[in-house]
Structure formats: C-alpha cells, structure tokens
N, C-alpha and C positions, 0 to 999 in steps of 0.2 A: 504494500500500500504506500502511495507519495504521499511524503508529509510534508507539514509546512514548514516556512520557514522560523517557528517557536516552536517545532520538534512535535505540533499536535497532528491529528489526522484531519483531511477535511472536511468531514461532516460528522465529528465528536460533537456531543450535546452541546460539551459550550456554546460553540461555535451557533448553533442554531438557536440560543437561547440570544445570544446577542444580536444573531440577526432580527432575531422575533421583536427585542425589545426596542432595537431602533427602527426599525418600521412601525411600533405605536407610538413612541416619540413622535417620529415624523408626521404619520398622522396628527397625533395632538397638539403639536406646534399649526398646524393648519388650518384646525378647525379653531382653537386659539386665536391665530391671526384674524379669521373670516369673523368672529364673534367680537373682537374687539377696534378692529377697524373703521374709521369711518370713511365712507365713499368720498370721493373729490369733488363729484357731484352733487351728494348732499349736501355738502356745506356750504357750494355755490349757491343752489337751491335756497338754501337757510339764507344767506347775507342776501341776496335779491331778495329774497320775501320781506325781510326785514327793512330793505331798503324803502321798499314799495310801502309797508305800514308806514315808516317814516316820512315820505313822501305826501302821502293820501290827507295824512293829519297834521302835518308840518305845516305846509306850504299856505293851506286854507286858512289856518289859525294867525299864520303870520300877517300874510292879506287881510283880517280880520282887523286884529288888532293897527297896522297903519292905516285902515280904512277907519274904525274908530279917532287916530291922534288927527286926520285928516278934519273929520266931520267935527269935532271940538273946535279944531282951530279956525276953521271955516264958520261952523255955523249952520250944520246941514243935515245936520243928523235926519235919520239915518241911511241916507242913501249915496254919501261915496262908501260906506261901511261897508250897505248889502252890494254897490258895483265891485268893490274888494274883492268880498266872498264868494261872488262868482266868477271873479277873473282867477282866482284862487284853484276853484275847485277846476277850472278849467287847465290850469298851469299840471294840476296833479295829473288829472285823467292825460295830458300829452308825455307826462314822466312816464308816467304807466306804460303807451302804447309805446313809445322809446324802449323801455324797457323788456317790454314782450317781441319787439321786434329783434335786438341783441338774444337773448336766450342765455341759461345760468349760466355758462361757465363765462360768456365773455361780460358780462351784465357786470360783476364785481371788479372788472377791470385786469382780469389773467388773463 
C-alpha cells in the first residue's frame, strides 16, 4: 500500500475524519456568510428610500415655513404660504421621479 508523505495510509480514518470535518466547516462558513450578509442592493434600496422620505417631507415643510416668513412680512397671509406649499410638494414629487428614473444603486451616488 502507498503511503503518505506522514508515513499514514491514504484512506486511514483520520484522514476521512478531517476531510468530513472540513467540508462542514466549509459549508458552515457559507451559510454563515449568506445569513449575515447584507446585499449591496439592499442598502442602496435603504439610502434611496430614505432619501425619498426625506425629500417628500423636507422640501414641502421648508417651502412652508418661507412661504409663512414671506406672508408676515408682506402682509398676505395666507396665500404666498399655501403658493409655497404647493411649489413644495411639486419640487418633491420631481425628486421623486428623478429618483425613480436613476434606480438604487446609482440613486445614492455609487
């Protein structure tokens, strides 16, 4: 019988004992990884969504409030306020379709 080069034989127990066990290693590093992983995707996914809530509620609010300091100092209340707030929500909804036309991964600027 050819033996190895540590003087054992090549399909002594050991031997099969250590293959067995690194082939569940390797498995379980794998399934490991896939379990703790996050996708590159998802995250783009996440920071454009995010972006977009920020957007949606940002933009209106701000419009909002210089359409209010507007109508004080004028005297007009409230109607540069509510022109504001709908140049506002109009400003969001064109983020929005900006943003739907890039798609996640380029949207966060990768």
């Amino acid at each position: 019988m050819a033996e190895d080069e540590n003087g054992q034989g090549p399909a002594s127990p050991q031997d099969v004992r250590l293959t067995s066990l690194e082939e569940r290693l390797k498995r379980a590093e794998q399934v490991e990884a896939g379990r703790t992983a996050v996708p590159v995707a998802d995250s783009a996914v996440r920071s454009t969504s995010l972006r977009l809530i920020q957007s949606m509620v940002g933009v209106p609010l701000g419009a909002l409030l210089i359409g209010w300091f507007l109508d004080r100092l004028f005297g007009t209340k409230p109607w540069i306020m509510l022109a504001m707030l709908f140049l506002g929500f109009g400003g969001a909804l064109l983020d929005a379709l900006r943003q739907s036309k890039k798609g996640p991964d380029r949207a966060s600027g990768k």
